[in-house]
N, C-alpha and C positions, 0 to 999 in steps of 0.2 A: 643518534644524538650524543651530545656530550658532556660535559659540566666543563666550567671557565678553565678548570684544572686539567683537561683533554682527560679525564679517565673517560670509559664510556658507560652510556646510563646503563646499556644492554649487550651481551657479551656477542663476539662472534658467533659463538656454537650458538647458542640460545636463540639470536636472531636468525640463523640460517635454518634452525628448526621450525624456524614461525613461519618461513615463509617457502618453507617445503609441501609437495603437495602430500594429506595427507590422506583424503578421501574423492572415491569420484564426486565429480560434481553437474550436471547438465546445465551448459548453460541457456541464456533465450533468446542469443543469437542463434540461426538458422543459417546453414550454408557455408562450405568451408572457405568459398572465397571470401566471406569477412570473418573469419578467426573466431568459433566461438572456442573460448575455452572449455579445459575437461575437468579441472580439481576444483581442492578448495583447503585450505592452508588456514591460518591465524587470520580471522577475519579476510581474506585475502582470496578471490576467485584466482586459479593459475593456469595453464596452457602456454602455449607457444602464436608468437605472433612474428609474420614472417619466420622463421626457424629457430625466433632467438627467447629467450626464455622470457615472459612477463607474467606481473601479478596486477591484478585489477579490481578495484573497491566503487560503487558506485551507491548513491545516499539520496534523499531526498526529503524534504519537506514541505508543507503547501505554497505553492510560489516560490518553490527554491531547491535547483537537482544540482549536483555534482558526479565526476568521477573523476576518478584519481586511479594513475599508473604506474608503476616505474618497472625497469628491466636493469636487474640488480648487477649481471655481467658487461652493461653498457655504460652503467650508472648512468642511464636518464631515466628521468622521472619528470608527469606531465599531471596538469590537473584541469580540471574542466570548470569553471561553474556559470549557470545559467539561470536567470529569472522567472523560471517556470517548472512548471512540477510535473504536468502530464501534459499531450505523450513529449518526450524530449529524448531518449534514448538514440534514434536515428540521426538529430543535430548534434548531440552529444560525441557522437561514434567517429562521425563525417568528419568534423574538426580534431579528434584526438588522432586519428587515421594519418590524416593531411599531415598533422605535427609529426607524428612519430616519424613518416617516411623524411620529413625536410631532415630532423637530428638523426637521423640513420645514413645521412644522404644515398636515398634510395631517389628511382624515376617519381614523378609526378602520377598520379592515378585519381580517377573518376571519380571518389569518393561519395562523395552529391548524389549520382547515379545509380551507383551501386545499393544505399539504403532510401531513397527517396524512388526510384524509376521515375517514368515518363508518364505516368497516374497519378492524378491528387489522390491523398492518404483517401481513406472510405473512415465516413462518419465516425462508425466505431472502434478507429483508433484512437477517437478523442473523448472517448468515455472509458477507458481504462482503467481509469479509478472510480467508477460506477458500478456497486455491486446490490444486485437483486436479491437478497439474503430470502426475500417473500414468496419470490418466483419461483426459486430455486427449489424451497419447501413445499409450498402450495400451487406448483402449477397450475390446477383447475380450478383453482379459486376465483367465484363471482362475487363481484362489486355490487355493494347492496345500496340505498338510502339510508341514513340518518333518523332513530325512532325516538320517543319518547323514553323508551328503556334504558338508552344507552346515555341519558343524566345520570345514570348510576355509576358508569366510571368515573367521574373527575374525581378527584383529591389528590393528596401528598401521599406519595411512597414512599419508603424509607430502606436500603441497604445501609450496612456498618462500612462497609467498601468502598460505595462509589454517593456522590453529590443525590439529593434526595430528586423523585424522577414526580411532576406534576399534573395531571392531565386536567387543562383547564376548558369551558366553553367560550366560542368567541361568537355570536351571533348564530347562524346555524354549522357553525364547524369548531372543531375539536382538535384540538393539541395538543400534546406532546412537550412539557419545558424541562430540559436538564442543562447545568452549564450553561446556563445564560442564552441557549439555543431554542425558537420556541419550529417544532415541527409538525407540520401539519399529518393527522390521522385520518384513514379512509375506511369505514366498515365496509367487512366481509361477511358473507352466510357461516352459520357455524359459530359464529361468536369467533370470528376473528376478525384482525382489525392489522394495517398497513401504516407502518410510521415510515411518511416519505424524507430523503432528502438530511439524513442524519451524518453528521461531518464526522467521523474519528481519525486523526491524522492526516494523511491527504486521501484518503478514502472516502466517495460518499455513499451512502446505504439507504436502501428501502429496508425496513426489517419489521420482519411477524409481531405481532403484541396480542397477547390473549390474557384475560383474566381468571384467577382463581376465586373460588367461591365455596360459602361453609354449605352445612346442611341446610341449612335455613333460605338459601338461595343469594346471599348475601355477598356482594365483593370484598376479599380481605386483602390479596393481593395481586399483582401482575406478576408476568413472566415476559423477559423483553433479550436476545441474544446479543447480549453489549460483546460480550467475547465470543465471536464466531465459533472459535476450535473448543469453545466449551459447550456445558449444556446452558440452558438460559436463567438468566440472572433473575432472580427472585426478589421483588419490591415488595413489601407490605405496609398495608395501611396504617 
């Protein structure tokens, strides 16, 4: 870019370092006849598509994916966006593929075929942002009924961190409200318990919920894994 005065916002050397590969990178393309790349640069996936050098960014949000390209020795540059969040990666691909070959003027290619084949996708491509956080944890975990003991969880949680977390009764079931989300809860033997169907980003989650208790036998807090890569987030009454 530039400012009205043609100086530019970002030096040559500077930008040619941003978008140098600096580390390997795996991509999750599989198979070299669709080009996965191998680095990863300034925000910026890198590799070689067709033999010619490309950088590639890809984004999404719920109801809304993009990717963005360009091949800095061709000077094109191509951008995708699509009304859908998951899976879209193979229509993504399919059309940026077809582009780049037409401004390369390269032969025509199968595109379509190469990431769709001749099989409808299998179910669980379309649950990709579907994560078992519960499953994962507690695989031998039995589903239990609903007792009289467990009117001992509702109330208000509280973190300094995050929006306060509520667990209220609805007739014979129990929920889960944060953020305006109300999610429905499943007891487990063990005192543990399944909060289904929780949105963060475009990701949806089943995730563990167990409560803490004083000596008295008393609930003072929950523990609920709102940050996956951490340990679990501590709500108290």
């Amino acid at each position: 870019g530039k400012l009205p005065s043609g100086k530019r916002l970002i030096s040559e050397d500077v930008f040619r370092e941003m978008i140098t590969k600096q580390i390997d990178f795996t991509d999750f393309i599989q198979g070299d006849n669709l080009f996965p790349l191998d680095g990863y640069s300034f925000g910026w996936q890198t590799g070689r598509y067709r033999d010619r050098y490309i950088l590639r960014h890809t984004g999404k949000i719920e109801g809304y994916s993009s990717i963005q390209v360009f091949m800095p020795e061709e000077q094109i540059g191509v951008s995708v966006l699509v009304n859908f969040h998951s899976p879209t990666m193979s229509l993504m691909l399919t059309v940026l593929y077809h582009v780049l070959d037409k401004l390369l003027g390269l032969a025509d290619h199968d595109w379509a075929g190469e990431f769709h084949g001749k099989e409808p996708a299998p179910e669980a491509d379309f649950n990709d942002c579907y994560v078992d956080l519960f499953g994962e944890r507690y695989p031998q975990a039995e589903e239990r009924n609903f007792g009289p003991q467990d009117d001992s969880i509702t109330g208000i949680y509280s973190n300094p961190g995050y929006d306060p977390v509520e667990i209220i009764k609805e007739g014979d079931d129990f929920y889960l409200v944060n953020r305006h989300m109300k999610n429905q809860i499943i007891p487990y033997f063990g005192g543990l318990y399944k909060v289904t169907g929780l949105k963060e980003d475009i990701l949806t989650y089943d995730l563990p919920l167990s409560f803490i208790k004083d000596k008295g036998g008393s609930i003072t807090a929950l523990a609920i894994p709102l940050e996956p890569l951490t340990s679990d987030i501590i709500f108290t009454r």
